[in-house]
Every structure is written in C-alpha cells, then in structure tokens.
N, C-alpha and C positions, 0 to 999 in steps of 0.2 A: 583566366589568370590564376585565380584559385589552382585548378587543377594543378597549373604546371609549379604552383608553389606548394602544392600537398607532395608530389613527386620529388621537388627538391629538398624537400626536407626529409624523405625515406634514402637520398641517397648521397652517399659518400663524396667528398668531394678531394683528391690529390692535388694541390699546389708540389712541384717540385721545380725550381727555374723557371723556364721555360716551355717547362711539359704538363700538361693535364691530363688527367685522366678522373672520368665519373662515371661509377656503376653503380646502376640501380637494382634496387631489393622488392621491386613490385611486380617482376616476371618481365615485362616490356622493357626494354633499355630504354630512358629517354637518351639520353647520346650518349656517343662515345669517341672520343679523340683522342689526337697525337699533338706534338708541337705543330703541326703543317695544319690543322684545318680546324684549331679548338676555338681562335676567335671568329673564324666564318659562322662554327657552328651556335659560340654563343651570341650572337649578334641574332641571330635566327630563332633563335629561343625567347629570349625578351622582343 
C-alpha cells in the first residue's frame, strides 16, 4: 500500500467533470484513463 501511495503522491491528478486523467513522474505510468474506464481503473487500484 505504501508503494502505491508513494506513486500517488509523484503524480498529478486532473478532476475535469466527468474525465480524469493521471500521469505519473516515476517512468512507469501507474494508470491512465478516460471517462469510459477511470472508475474500473480506480476501483482496481485501491
């Protein structure tokens, strides 16, 4: 869990509506989404 809250905290996080987008700054994308698949992906994450 650490890890993936050291990674959250190196990367950006966009709220715009409906749409998200997070790009990380550590070489590895932890994710990356669109409106279509950002809750599957964060459901998967935590």
């Amino acid at each position: 869990m650490s890890e993936i809250f050291k990674r959250w905290k190196n990367a950006r996080c966009v709220f715009n509506g409906d749409f998200y987008s997070v790009q990380t700054y550590s070489g590895n994308g932890l994710l990356g989404a669109d409106s279509l698949g950002s809750n599957d992906l964060l459901q998967s994450i935590f």
